[in-house]
C-alpha positions in Angstrom: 0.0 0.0 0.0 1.0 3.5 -0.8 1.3 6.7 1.3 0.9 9.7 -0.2 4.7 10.7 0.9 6.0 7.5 -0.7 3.9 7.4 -3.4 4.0 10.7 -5.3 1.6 10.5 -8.0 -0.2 13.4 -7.2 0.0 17.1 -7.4 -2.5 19.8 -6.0 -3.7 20.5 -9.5 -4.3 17.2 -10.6 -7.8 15.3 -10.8 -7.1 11.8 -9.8 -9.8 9.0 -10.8 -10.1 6.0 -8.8 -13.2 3.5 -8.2 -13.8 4.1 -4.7 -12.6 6.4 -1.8 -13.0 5.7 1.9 -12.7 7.9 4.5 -11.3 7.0 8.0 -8.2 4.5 8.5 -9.6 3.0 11.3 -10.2 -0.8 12.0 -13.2 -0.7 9.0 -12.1 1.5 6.5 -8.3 -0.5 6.4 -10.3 -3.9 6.8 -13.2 -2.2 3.8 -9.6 -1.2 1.6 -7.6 -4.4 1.7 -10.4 -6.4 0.5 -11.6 -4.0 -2.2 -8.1 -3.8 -3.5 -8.0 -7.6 -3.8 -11.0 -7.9 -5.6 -9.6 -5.5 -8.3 -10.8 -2.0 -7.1 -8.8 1.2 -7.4 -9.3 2.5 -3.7 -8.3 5.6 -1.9 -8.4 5.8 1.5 -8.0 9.2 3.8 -7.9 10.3 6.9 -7.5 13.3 8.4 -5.3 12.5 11.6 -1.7 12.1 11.2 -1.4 8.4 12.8 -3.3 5.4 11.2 -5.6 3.2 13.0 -5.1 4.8 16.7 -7.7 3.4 18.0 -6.2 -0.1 17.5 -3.4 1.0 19.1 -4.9 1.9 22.0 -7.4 -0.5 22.6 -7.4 -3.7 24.5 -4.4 -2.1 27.0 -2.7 -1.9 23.9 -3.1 -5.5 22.8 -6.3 -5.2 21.2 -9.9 -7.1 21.8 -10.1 -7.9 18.2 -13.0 -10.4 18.1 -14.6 -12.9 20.4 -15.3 -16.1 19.7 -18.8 -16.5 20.5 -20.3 -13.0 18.5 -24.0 -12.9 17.6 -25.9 -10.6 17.1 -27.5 -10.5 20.2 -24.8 -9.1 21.6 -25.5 -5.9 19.5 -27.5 -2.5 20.3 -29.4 -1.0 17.5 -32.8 0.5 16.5 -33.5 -2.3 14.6 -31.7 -5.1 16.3 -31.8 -7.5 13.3 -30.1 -5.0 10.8 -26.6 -6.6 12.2 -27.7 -10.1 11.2 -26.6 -10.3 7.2 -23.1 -8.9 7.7 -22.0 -10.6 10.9 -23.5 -14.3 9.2 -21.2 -13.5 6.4 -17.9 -12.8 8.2 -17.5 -14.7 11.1 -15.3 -14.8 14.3 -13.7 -17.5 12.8 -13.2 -15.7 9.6 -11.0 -12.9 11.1 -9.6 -15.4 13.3 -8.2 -17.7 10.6 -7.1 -14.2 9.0 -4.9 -13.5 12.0 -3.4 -16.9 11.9 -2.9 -16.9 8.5 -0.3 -14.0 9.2 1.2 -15.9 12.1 0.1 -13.2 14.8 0.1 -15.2 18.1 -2.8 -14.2 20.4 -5.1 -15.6 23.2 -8.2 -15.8 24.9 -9.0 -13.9 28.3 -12.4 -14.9 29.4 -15.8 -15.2 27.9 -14.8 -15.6 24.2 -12.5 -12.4 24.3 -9.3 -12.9 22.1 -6.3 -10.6 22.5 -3.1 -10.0 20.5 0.0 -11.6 22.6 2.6 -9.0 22.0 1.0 -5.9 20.3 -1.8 -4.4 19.1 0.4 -3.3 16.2 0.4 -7.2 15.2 -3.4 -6.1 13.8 -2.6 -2.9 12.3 0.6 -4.7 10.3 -1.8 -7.3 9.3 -4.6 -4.9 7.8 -1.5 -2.8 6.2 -0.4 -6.0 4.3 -4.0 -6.7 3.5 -4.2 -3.5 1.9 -0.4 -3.8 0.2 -2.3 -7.4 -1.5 -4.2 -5.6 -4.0 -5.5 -8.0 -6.9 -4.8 -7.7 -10.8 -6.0 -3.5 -11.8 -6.4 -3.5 -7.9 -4.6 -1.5 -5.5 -4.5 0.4 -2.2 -3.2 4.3 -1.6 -3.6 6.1 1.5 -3.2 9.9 2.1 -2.6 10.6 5.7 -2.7 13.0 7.3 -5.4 14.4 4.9 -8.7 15.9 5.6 -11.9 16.0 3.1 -13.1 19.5 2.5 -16.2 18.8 0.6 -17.9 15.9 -0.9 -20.2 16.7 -4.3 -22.3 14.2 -6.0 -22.9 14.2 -9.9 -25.9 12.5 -11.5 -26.6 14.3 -14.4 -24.9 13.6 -17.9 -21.2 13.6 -17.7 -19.7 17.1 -18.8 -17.5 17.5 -21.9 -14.0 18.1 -20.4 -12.4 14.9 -18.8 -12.2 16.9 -15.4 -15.4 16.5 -14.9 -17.0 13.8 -13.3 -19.9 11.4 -15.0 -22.8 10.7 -13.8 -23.1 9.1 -10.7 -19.9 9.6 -9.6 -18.6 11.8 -6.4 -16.3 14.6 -6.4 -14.0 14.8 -3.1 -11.9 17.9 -2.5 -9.1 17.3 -0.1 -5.9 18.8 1.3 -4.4 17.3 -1.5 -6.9 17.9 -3.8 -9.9 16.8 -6.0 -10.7 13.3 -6.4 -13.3 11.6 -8.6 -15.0 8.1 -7.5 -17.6 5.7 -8.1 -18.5 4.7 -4.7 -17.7 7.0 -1.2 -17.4 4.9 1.8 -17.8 7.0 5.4 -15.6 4.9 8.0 -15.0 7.5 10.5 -15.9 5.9 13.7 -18.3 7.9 16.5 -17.4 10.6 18.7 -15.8 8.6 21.5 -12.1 9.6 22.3 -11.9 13.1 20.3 -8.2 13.7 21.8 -7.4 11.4 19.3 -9.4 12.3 16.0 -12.9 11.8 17.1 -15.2 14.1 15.1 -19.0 14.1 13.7 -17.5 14.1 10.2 -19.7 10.5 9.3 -22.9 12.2 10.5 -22.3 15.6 8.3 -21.8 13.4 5.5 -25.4 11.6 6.2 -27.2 15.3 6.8 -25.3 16.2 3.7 -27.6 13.2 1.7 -30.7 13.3 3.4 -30.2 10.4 5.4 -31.7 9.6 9.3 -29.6 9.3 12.4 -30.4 8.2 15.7 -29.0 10.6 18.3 -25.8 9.9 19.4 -24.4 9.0 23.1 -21.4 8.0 25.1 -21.1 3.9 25.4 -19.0 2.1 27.2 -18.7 4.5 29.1 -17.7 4.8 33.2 -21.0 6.5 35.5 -20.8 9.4 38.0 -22.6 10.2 40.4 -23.6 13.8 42.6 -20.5 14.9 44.5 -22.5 14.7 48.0 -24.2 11.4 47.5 -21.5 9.6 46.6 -18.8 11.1 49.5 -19.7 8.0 51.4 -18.6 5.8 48.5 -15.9 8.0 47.5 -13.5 6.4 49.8 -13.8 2.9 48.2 -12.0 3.9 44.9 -9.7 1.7 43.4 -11.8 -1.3 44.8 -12.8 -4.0 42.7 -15.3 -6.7 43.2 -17.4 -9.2 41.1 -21.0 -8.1 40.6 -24.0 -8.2 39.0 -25.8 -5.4 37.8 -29.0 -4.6 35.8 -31.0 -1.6 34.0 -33.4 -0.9 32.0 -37.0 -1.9 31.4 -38.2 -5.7 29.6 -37.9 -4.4 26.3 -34.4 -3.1 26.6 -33.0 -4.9 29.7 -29.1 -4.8 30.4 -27.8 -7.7 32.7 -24.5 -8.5 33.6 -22.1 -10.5 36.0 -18.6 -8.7 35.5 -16.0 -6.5 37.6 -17.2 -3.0 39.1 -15.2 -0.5 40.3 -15.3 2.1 42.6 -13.6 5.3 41.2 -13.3 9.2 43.2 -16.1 10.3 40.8 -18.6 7.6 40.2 -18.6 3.4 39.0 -16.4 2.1 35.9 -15.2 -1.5 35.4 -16.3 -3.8 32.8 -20.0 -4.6 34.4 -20.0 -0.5 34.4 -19.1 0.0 30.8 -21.5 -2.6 30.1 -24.4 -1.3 31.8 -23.9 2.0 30.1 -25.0 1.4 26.8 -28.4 0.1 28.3 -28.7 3.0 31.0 -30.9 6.1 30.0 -30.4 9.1 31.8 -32.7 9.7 35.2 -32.9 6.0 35.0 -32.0 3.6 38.2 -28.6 1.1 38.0 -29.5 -2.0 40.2 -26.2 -3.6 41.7 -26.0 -6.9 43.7 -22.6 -6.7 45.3 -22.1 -10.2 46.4 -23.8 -11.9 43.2 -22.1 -15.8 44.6 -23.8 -15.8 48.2 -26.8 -16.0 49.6 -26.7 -12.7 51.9 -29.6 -13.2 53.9 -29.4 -16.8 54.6 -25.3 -16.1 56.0 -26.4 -13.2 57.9 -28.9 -14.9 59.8 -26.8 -18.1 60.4 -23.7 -14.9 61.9 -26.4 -14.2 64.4 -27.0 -17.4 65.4 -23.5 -18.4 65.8 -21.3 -15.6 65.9 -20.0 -13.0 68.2 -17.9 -10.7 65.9 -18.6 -7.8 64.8 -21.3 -7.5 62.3 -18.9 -5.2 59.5 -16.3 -8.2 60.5 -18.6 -11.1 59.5 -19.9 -9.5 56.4 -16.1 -9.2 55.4 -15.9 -12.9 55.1 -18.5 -12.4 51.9 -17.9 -9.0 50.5 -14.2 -6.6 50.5 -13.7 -5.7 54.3 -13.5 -1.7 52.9 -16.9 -2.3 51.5 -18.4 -4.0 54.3 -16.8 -1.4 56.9 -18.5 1.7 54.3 -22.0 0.2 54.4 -22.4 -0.6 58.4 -21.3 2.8 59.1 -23.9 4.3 56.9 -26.7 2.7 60.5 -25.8 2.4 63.9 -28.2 -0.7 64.1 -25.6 -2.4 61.9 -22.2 -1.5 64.4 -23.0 -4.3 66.4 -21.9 -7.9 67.2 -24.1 -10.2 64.7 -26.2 -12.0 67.7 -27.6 -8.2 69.2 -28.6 -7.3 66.0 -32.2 -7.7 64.7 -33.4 -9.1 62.6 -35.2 -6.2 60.7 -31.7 -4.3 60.3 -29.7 -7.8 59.2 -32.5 -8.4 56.4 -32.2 -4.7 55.4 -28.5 -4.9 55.2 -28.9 -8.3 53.0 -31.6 -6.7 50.8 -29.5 -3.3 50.3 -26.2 -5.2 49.4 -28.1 -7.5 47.4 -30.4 -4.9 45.2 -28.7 -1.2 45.6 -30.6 0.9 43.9 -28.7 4.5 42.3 -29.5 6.8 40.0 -26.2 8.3 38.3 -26.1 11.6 37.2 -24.2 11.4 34.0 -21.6 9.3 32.7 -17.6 10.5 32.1 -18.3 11.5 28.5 -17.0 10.5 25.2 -13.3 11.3 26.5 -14.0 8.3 28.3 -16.4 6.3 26.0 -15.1 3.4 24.2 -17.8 3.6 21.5 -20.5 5.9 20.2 -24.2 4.8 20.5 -26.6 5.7 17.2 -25.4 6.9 14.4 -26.5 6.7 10.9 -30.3 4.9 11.0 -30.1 1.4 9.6 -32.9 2.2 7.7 -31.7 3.8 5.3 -28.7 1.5 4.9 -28.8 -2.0 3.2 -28.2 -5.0 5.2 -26.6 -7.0 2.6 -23.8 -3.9 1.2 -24.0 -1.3 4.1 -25.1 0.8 0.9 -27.3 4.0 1.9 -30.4 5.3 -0.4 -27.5 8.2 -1.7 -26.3 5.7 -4.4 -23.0 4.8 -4.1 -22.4 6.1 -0.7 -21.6 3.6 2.1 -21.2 3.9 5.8 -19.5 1.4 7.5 -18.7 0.4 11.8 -19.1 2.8 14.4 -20.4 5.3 12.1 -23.8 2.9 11.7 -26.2 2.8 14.9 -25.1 -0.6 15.5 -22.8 -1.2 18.8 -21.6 -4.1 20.5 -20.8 -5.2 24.0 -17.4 -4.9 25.2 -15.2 -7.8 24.5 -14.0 -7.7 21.1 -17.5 -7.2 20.1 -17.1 -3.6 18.1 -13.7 -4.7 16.4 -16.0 -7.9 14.9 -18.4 -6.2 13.3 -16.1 -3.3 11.9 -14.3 -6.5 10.2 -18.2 -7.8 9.3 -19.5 -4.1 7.9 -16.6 -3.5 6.0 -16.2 -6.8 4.3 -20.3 -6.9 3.4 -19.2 -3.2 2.0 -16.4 -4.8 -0.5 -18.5 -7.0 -1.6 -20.8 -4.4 -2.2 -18.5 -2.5 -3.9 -17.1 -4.9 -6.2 -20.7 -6.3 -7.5 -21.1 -2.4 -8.2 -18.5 -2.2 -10.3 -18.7 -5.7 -12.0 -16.1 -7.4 -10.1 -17.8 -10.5 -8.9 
């Protein structure tokens, strides 16, 4: 593949023709480029920040999540739930995976499907960069970077007399480095999350620009807070981790999951935090039992029966000692030894540490999201090509309101849009 610093074909003044230009060199628009190069497609690929695929790099503690094993599409939030369906069915966890091993990066699975590079997330982005260097006979890959788009114009009338002009049906991109004329525009610039390193709303100006719906946008993934007074009690915890399981949401749109939480100076993160994010709405309750493998209530009354410690000291057989030393000091009834106290205040204790009930006040922000909820509305997209009603303009991963879970979930169906998209692309332009 070709930068524009190595490669050199162009000058300012120059139209350049090519069949297809995607913007964003993130983990879809690289994935989207290798393949449409080797199914013979002249691709362009941009993007405006001066480092390619950053948020590989950063992701998975720098290791990278990059698919799990056991991906469905129930593991996806959307509008329209089913819109994932086509694309994921056609590119597989398995596919990517046999992808990675075909290029001999070594990796391994954390928990719960989750697969991880060993060494370097930088194993992936060297993968998708030689995936994009494979270009097919009449096929190639060049990418421009750093290199914004300035404007984006679409031509459907008859074509114009002088070459410069594009035919019908065609786009016309002005760039930093200048004008470029394409079949097919691809929009791969991710959400919002993580501006301080590219983030912008670039993807949804392009869909305004055509006419096309969005579903507002939000922060997923994303760690809660919580008011500054009502939390002081908690506030001392942070840093403490625990296993939990936590819920929200109504039947129709219900969040539930057993995963780490942890207390930060500010609010909850950890992954059953992140998690429970994507399903919270704001105003809305968070439901937390904190000691998800024990039977609370049935202990607690078999400590009074027995046992002359402390209540806080008993509890902190069960649950963190810090935790159960913050949540007796919260009653008096509760700073007692188990046998004097009764057995209205023990069953309270049980039911609050089983079923606490908070209502966070906002969440840390995209700075802090992982992922961008909403986005362009699947319904103006296809299912089978990720192909909106603009003809020949395609959105593809984060852009689309379609988000997955955390856990490899987002990288698989960047790999699963973008490779539905080539496809797409290629049966546009008669190459399958």
């Amino acid at each position: 593949m070709h930068q524009a610093s190595a490669f050199g074909f162009f000058s300012r003044n120059r139209v350049v023709n090519v069949d297809v230009v995607i913007v964003g060199a993130g983990a879809a628009g690289l994935f989207c480029a290798g393949v449409a190069g080797q199914l013979g497609l002249k691709v362009l690929l941009l993007d405006h920040a001066p480092k390619v695929a950053e948020k590989i790099r950063i992701s998975g503690g720098g290791r990278c999540n990059f698919t799990n094993r056991d991906a469905t599409p129930a593991q996806y939030l959307s509008a329209n739930p089913h819109f994932c369906r086509s694309a994921l069915s056609r590119y597989t966890p398995q596919d990517f995976i046999a992808l990675v091993q075909r290029h001999g990066v070594a990796y391994h699975e954390k928990h719960k499907g989750q697969l991880f590079c060993d060494r370097s997330a930088e194993d992936i982005i060297d993968l998708l960069l030689k995936e994009c260097a494979a270009g097919a006979a009449g096929g190639s890959v060049t990418r421009w970077q750093p290199c914004a788009v300035r404007q984006i114009r679409y031509h459907d009338g008859a074509a114009a007399p002088d070459a410069a002009t594009p035919a019908a049906g065609r786009y016309e991109v002005d760039t930093d480095q200048g004008t470029v004329h394409c079949h097919s525009l691809v929009v791969a610039t991710g959400g919002l999350s993580i501006p301080k390193i590219g983030a912008t709303d670039f993807g949804y100006r392009v869909a305004r620009q055509f006419d096309l719906r969005l579903v507002e946008q939000r922060p997923g993934l994303v760690p809660l807070t919580f008011d500054g007074a009502a939390w002081a009690p908690y506030a001392q915890l942070a840093g403490l981790a625990l296993p939990v399981a936590m819920e929200t949401g109504s039947k129709k749109a219900k969040g539930l999951f057993l995963e780490d939480l942890l207390f930060t100076h500010r609010g909850l993160s950890g992954p059953a935090v992140l998690q429970i994010s994507s399903y919270w709405q704001p105003g809305t309750p968070i439901r937390i039992n904190l000691a998800p493998e024990h039977d609370l209530p049935a202990l607690l009354a078999r400590a009074k029966a027995t046992s002359r410690k402390l209540l806080g000291n008993e509890l902190g057989q069960h649950v963190p000692s810090r935790l159960a030393e913050a949540w007796v000091q919260q009653d008096a009834a509760w700073q007692r030894p188990c046998s004097d106290v009764t057995d209205k205040a023990l069953g309270a204790l049980a039911e609050r540490l089983s079923r606490w009930e908070l209502v966070p006040t906002g969440t840390e922000g995209y700075k802090k999201a992982e992922v961008t909820l909403g986005g362009v509305d699947t319904r103006d997209l296809s299912q089978q090509t990720l192909e909106s009603r603009q003809p020949g303009l395609f959105f593809i991963g984060e852009v689309v309101d379609v988000t997955g879970w955390l856990g490899g979930y987002n990288f698989q169906w960047a790999w699963a849009s973008a490779h539905a998209c080539a496809q797409g692309l290629a049966a546009r332009q008669g190459k399958l």
